[in-house]
C-alpha positions in Angstrom: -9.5 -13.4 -10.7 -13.0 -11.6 -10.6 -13.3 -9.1 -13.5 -15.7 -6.1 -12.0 -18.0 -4.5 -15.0 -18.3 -0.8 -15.3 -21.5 0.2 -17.5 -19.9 3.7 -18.5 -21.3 6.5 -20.2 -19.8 8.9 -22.7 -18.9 12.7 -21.4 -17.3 15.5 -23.2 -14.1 16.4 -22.2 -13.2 19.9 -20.0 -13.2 21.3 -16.6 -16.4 22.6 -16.2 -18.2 19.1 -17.7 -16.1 17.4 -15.0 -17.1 19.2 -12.4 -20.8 19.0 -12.9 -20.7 15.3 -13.4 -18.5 15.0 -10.0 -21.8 17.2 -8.4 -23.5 14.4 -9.8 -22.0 12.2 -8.1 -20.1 10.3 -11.7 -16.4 10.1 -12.0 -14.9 11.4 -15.6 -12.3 8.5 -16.4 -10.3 8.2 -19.6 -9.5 5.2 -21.6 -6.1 4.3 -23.5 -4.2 1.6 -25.1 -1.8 0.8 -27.8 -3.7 0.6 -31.0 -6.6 2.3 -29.5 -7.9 6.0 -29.5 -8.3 7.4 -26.2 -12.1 7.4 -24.9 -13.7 9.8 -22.5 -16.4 8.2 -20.4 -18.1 8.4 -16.6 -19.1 6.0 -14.4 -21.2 6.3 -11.2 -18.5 7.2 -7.8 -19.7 3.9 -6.1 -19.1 1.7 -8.8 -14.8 2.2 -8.3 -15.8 1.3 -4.3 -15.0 -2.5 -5.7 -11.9 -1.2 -6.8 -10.4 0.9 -4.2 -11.7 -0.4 -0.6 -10.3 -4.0 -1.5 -7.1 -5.8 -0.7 -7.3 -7.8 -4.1 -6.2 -6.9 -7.7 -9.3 -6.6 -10.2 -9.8 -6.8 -14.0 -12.0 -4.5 -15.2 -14.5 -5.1 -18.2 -15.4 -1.4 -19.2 -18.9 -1.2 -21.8 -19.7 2.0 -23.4 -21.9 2.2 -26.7 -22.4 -1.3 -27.1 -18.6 -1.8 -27.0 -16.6 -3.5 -24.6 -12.7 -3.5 -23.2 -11.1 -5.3 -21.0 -8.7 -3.3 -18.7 -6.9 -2.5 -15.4 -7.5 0.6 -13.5 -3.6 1.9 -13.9 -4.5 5.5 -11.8 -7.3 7.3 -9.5 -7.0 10.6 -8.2 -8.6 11.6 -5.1 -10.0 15.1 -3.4 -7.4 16.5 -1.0 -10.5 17.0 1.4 -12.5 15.0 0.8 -11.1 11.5 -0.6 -13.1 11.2 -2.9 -12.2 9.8 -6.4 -12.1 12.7 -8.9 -10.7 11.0 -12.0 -9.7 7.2 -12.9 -7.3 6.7 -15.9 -8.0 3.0 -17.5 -5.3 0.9 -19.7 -6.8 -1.5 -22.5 -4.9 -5.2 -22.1 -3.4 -6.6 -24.9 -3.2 -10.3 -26.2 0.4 -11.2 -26.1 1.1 -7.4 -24.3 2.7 -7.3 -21.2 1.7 -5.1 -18.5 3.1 -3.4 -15.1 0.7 -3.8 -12.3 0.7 -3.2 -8.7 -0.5 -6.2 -6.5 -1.3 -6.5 -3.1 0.7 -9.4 -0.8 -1.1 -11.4 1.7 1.0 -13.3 4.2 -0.2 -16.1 5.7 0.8 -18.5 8.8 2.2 -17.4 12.4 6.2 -17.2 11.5 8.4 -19.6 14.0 10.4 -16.9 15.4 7.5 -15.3 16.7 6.3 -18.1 18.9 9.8 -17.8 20.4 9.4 -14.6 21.3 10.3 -12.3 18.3 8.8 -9.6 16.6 7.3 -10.3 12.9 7.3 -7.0 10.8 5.9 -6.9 7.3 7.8 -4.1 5.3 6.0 -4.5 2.0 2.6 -4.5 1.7 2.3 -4.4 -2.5 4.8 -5.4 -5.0 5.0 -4.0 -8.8 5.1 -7.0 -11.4 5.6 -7.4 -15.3 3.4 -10.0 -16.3 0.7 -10.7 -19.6 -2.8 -10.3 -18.9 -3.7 -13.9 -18.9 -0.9 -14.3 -15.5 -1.9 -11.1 -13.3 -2.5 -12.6 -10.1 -5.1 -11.0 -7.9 -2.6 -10.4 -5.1 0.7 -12.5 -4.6 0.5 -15.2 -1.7 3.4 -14.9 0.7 3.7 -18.1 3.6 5.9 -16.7 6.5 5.8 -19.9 9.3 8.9 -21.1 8.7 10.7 -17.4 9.6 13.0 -17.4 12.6 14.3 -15.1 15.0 16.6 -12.9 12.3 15.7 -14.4 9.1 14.7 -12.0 6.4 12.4 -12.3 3.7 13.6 -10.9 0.2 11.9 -10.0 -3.2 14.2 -12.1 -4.7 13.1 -15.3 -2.8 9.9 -15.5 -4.6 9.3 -17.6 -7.6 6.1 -17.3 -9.4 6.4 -18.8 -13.2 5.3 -15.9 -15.6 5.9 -12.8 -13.4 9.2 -10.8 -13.2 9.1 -8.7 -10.1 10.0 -5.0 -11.1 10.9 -4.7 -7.1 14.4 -4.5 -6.5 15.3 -8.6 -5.5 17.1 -7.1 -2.5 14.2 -5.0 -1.2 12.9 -6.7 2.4 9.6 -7.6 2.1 9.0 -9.7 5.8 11.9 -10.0 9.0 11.4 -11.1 12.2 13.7 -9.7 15.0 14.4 -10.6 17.9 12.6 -9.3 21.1 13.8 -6.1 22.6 15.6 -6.4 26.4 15.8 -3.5 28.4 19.2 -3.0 30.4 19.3 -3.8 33.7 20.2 -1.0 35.0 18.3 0.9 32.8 15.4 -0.7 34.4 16.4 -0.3 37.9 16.6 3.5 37.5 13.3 3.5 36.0 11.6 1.8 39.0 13.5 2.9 41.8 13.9 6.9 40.5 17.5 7.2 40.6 17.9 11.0 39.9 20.6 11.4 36.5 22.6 14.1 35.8 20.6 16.6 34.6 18.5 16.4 38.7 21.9 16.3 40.2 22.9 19.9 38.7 19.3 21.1 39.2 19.8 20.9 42.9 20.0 24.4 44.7 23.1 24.6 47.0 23.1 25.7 50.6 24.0 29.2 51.2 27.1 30.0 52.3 27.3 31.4 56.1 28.2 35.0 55.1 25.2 35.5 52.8 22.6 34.0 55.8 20.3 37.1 56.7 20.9 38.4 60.1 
């Protein structure tokens, strides 16, 4: 896994310092951990790019003061208008300490069923794990070619040794069904324009005789 390396700066905490270091283009984050006081820091807006326009899970080494932690990015906040990040909360791994992370799948290969015809659908696209620091995987590998027409991919049919998925086991995570078929006669009204119900009571009726102008 690549560990990205923030050079951070200490900030003082409050609203007003926060916005004038977001005018400045920095982001105020905060750092926690067990055992560890919280620290307020800022880091320049394009240094999270690595960390938010990716499809990979990422380490993150964070130096302030000639100190150093490593750490996972665990929240970032963004402008409502904008999108821009306008906070990033940071938690401190432990040795031994396990950790809940979010993870990115990547599915790879063409599944069976769709070469016959049917229609692959990826319902996950990220999975929540327990796991130490040592065993977080930078996104979880997923092979779907041997899927057929119907067959259903579960959280629970994934075994990776040192991860406990905090997914439910039931949740789908990849199906392939099969090929939608339009009736017949559906079709055959479609192209020929039979008129339905709703045309057949549109229609004006003739007048009667006895209300014909003169």
């Amino acid at each position: 896994m690549d560990v990205i390396t923030l050079e951070a700066k200490p900030r003082p905490v409050g609203a007003r310092t926060a916005r004038t270091l977001r005018r400045n283009g920095q982001v105020p984050c905060i750092l926690y951990g067990h055992n560890v006081e919280p620290v307020a820091f800022a880091v320049p807006e394009l240094a999270l790019r690595p960390l938010v326009h990716t499809d990979e899970f990422h380490q993150v080494e964070v130096r302030l003061d000639g100190k150093t932690w490593r750490c996972i990015m665990k929240a970032i906040d963004f402008h409502p208008v904008t999108d821009r990040p306008v906070h990033a909360d940071f938690q401190v791994l432990q040795a031994g300490e396990k950790v809940t992370v979010t993870v990115p799948i990547q599915f790879h290969g063409t599944p069976k069923g769709q070469k016959d015809g049917g229609v692959p659908r990826a319902i996950l696209h990220e999975v929540e794990i327990v796991c130490l620091p040592e065993d977080i995987p930078s996104h979880i590998d997923v092979d779907v070619s041997g899927l057929g027409i119907g067959d259903v991919l579960h959280i629970g049919d994934l075994d990776m040794p040192g991860i406990e998925f905090h997914t439910a086991p039931e949740q789908t995570i990849y199906l392939v069904t099969a090929p939608r078929v339009v009736a017949e006669g559906a079709a055959e009204e479609e192209v020929l324009g039979v008129p339905g119900e709703e045309a057949a009571e549109d229609e004006t009726p003739e007048a009667a005789p006895d209300e014909e102008e003169e």
